[in-house]
N, C-alpha and C positions, 0 to 999 in steps of 0.2 A: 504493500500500500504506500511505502516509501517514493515510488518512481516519480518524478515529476510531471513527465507525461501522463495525460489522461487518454480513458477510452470514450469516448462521443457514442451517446445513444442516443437516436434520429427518431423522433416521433412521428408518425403519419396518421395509419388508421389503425391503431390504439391508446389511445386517449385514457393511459389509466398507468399506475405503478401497481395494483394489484394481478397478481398470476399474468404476467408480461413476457413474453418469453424471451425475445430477445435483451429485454433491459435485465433479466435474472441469468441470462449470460453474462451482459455487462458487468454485471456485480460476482461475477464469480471469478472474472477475468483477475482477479489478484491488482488491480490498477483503481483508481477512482474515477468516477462517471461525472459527464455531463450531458448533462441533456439537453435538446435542443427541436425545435420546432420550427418549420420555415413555412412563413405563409407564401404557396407558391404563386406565384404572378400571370406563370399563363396560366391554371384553373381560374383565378380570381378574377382576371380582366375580361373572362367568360362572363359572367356573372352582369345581368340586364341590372336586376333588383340590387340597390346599395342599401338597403338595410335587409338583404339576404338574411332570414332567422338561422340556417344551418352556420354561417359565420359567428352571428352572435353566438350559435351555442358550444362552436368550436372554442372562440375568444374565452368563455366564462370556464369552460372545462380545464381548460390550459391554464388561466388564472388560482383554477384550483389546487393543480398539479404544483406550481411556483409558490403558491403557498405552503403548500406540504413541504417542500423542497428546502425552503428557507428555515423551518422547525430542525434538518441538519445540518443549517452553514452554507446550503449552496444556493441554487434557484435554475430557474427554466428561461436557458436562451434563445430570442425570437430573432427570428432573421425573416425579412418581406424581400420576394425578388427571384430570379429566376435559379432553382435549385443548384444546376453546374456553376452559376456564379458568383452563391453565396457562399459556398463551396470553398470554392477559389481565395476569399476573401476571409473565410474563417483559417483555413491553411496558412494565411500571411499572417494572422494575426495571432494563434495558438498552436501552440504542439499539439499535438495531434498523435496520438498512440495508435488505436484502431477506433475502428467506426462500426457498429451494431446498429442492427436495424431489424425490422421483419418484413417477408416477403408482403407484394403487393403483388396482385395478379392483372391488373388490368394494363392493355396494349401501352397508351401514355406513360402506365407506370412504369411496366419491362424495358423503355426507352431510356426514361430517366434514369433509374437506377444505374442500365448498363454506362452508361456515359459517366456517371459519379464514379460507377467502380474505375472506368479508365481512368480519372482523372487522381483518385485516393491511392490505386496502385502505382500508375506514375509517379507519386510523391513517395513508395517503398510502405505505402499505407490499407492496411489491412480493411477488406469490407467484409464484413459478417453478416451475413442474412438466415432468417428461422423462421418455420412454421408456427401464424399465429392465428391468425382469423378464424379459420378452417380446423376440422379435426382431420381429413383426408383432402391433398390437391392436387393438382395437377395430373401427373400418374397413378398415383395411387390405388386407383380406382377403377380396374381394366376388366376384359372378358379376359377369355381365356385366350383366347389368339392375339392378344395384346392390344385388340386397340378399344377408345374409349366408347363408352355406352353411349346411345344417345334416345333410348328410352329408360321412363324413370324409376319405373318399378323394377327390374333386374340393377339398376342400379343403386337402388336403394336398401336391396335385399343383398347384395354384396356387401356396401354400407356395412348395414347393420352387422352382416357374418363375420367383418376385420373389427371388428368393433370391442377392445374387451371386454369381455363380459364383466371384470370389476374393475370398469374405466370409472376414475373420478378425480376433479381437476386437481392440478399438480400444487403442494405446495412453494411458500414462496422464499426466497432469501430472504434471511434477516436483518434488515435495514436498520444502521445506524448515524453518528455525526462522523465515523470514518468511509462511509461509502462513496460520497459525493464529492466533486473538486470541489472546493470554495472557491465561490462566488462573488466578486465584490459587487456590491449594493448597487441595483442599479435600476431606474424609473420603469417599473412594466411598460409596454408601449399601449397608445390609445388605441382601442379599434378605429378609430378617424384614421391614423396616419395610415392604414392600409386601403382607406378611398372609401371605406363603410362605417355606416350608424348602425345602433343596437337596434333591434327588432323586439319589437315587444308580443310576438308571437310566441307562446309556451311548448315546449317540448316535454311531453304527457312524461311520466316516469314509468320504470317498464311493472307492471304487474305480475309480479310471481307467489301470487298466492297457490297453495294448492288447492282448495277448491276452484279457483279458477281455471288449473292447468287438469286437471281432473273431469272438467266438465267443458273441455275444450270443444271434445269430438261432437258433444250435442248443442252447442250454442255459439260456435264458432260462424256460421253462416247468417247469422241475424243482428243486420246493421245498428237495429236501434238497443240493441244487447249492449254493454258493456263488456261484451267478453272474451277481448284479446289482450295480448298479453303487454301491445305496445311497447316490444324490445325493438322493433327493426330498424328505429335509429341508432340507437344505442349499441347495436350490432355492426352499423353502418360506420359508425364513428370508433368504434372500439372503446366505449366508455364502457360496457361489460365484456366478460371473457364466453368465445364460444365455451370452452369447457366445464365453464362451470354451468352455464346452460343446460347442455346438453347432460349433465352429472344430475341438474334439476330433473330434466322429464323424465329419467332412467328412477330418480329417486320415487318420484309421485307415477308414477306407471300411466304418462300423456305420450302413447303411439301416434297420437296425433299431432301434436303440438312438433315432436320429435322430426316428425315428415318436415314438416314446414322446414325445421333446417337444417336438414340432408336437400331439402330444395334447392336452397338456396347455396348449397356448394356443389350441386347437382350443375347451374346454371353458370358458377364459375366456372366447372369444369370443361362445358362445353363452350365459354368463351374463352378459355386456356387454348383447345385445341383446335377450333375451329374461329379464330380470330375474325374472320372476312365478316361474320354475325353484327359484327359494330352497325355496317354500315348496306349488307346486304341479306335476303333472305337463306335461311339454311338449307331449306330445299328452295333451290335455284331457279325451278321452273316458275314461282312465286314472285320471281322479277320482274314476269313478261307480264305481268296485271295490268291493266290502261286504269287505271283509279279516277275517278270524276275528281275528285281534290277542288267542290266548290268550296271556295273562301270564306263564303257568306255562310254558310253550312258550319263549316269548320270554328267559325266566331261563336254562331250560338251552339255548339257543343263545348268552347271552352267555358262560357257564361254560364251555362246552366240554362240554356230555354232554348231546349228541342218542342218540349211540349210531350214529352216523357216522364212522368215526373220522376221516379226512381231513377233515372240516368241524368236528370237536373239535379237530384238529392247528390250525389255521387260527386257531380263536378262542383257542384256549390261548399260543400264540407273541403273538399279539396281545396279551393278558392280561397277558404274563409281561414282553413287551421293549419293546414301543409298538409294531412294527414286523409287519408279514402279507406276505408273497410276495403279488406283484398272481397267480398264477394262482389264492392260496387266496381275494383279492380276489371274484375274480369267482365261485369255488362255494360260499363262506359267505353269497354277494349273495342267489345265486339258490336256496340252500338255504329263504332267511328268508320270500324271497318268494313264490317257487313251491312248495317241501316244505308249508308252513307258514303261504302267505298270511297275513303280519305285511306291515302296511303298511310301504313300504320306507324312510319318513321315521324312522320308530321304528331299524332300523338304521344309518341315514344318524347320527342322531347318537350312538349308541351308537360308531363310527367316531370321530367328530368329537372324544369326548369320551378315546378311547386313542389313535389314528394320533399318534404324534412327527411325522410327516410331512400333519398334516389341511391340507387346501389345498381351501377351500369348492367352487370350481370341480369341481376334480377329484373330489372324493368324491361331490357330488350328480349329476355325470355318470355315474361309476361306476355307482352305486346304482341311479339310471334307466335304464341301458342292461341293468343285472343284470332289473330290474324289465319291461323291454319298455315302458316309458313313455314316456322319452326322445330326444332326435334319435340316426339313426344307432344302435337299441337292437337289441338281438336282438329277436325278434321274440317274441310272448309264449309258442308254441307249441314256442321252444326251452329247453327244462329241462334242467340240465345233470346227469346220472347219476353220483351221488358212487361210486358204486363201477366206472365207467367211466374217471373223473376218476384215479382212486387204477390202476388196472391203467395207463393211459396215462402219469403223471409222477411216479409213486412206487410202481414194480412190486414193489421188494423191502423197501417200511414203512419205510426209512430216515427218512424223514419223521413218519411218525406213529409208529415206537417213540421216535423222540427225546421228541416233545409226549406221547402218551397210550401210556407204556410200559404201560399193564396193559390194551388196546384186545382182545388174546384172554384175558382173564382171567373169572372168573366174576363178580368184580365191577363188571365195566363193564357198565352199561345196556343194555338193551335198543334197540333201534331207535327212535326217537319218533313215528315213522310210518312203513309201508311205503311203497315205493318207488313202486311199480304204481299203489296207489290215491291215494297224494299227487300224482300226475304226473294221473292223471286228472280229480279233484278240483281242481285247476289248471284244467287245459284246458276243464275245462265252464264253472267259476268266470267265466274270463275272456272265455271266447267268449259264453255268454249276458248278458255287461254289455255288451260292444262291440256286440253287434247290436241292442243295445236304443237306441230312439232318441227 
């Protein structure tokens, strides 16, 4: 713990000193840690909305962490600007022992990373990277002839089979006032100087009661229920540990709750291996689609006035909180796509750009499985019947008089398209591309 050099642990998306895996490398490294957090400049300057809530709740999370941090002599260093070249700029200015980090799977990310490593190695500087988000990634997760699954239930049942059977999250290093480099005092930075204000938008806390996670499987599909668990920002951000999650549903016995996220490393996996998903359909013949993409369509499905009410309920809670029940998930998917033939990319980031909880993987699998594109999709000939949707998980409107109280009023909309001739107008659309060849 003598060396003068320290080892740099690199926050991204784990947003926590609890069961960390790479930072519990860091601290095992025999050196003292500093930690460090870079707001990056190309995601940020994406960003339309300057009082973004997922910002603010990055900023206050991190604020937390610098706090805890100072309780032993050090603190949590911010750097704004483009990763290789704060980089660069932290190299000139500190020794630099090694750098720990944990994997990040998404394409922007495999970029950046590699480039950092170029530029840490060129310096004779060690880049460490570990498995943290995920309980299985990347390969992990194969048939038997090696290559990756792209339906979900054999791959889920694999999942589950590598899975130990007395898997439960790992304990942690023992953190003291000798683990951290010291830190000299120094003014947190505003969230102003990063070009955003606070957002006074709440980010729900995650619900892990067990009766809640107990009573998943039956109440998980009923919007105006209470009864998710609202981790999947918190997932998103790494402000909880998969494994200890996942050690939750194993403990309260939710096979359901459990699904949800092997899903959601299900949908990494497939954008690990099959990358081109960003930005194109998985089955390829889904490219040749001619999509209508009116404009004017496309605004009032963002607004909330189709004249649906349950798929105005959906975009409206959206609108209002950052936040959509995954069952209104999937009939706002397949309203856009199938009612409305709006290509599904034009949703995908209209999502991207409200979910509190956007997780690239997960939305673009979403949106493709809505679309019938995707691996594992519903099939294109499944359209989901928004007033079928609404008699099955919101018999008595509790749902849609909360979001669209005036939905029997004279003033609400009209229909945007009947139902019969949108659903068949679909089915021809799509069956004469596919068989064109």
């Amino acid at each position: 713990m003598g060396n003068p050099k320290p080892v740099f642990f690199w926050f991204r998306r784990d947003l926590r000193l609890d069961d960390n895996t790479a930072l519990q490398q860091a601290l095992r490294s025999g050196f003292k840690v500093q930690c460090l957090f870079i707001f990056d400049k190309n995601i940020l300057d994406k960003l339309t909305n300057k009082h973004d809530a997922r910002v603010t709740f990055i900023y206050n999370q991190l604020l937390s962490i610098h706090n805890t941090l100072q309780d032993y002599g050090s603190g949590l260093m911010i750097r704004y600007g483009e990763p290789t070249e704060e980089w660069k700029k932290i190299l000139s200015e500190f020794p630099v022992h090694a750098v720990y980090t944990n994997h990040d799977y998404e394409p922007y990310a495999t970029k950046r990373d590699y480039k950092v490593k170029e530029l840490l190695n060129s310096q004779g500087i060690e880049f460490h990277t570990f498995k943290d988000q995920v309980i299985f990634e990347r390969s992990d997760i194969l048939k038997d002839n090696g290559t990756p699954y792209v339906v979900f239930t054999p791959y889920k049942n694999r999942w589950l089979d590598k899975l130990d059977p007395n898997f439960h999250a790992g304990s942690n290093f023992p953190i003291n006032n000798n683990c951290f480099s010291p830190m000299e005092s120094a003014e947190y930075p505003k969230l102003e100087s990063f070009g955003f204000k606070a957002s006074d938008l709440k980010v729900p806390s995650p619900n892990l009661g067990d009766s809640l996670l107990k009573a998943y499987h039956e109440n998980r599909d009923y919007p105006a229920m209470d009864a998710t668990s609202h981790v999947s920002v918190h997932l998103r951000f790494g402000t909880v540990s998969i494994r200890q999650l996942v050690s939750k549903a194993l403990e309260v016995g939710s096979q359901t709750w459990l699904n949800e996220l092997i899903w959601r490393e299900f949908y990494m996996m497939i954008m690990w291996h099959f990358p081109y998903v960003v930005d194109s359909a998985f089955k390829k013949d889904y490219d040749r689609l001619t999509w209508r993409n009116n404009e004017a369509e496309f605004d009032r499905w963002c607004q909330g006035k189709t004249g649906y009410p349950i798929v105005d309920a959906g975009m409206r809670q959206l609108n209002t909180t950052g936040f959509m029940h995954n069952r209104l998930r999937m009939i706002t998917a397949s309203f856009l796509t199938k009612h409305l033939l709006i290509d599904w990319r034009w949703g995908e980031a209209y999502f991207a750009e409200k979910l509190l909880d956007f997780e690239l993987s997960s939305n673009n699998g979403g949106w493709q499985w809505a679309a019938g594109s995707g691996c594992d999709a519903a099939p294109y000939f499944r359209i989901f019947n928004p007033y079928e949707q609404t008699r099955k998980f919101d018999p008595e409107f509790s749902y849609i008089k909360k979001w669209v109280p005036e939905f029997q009023e004279p003033e609400y909309p009209d229909a945007i398209v009947e139902h019969k001739f949108a659903r068949e107008r679909c089915l021809s659309t799509y069956k004469k591309t596919l068989a064109e060849k």
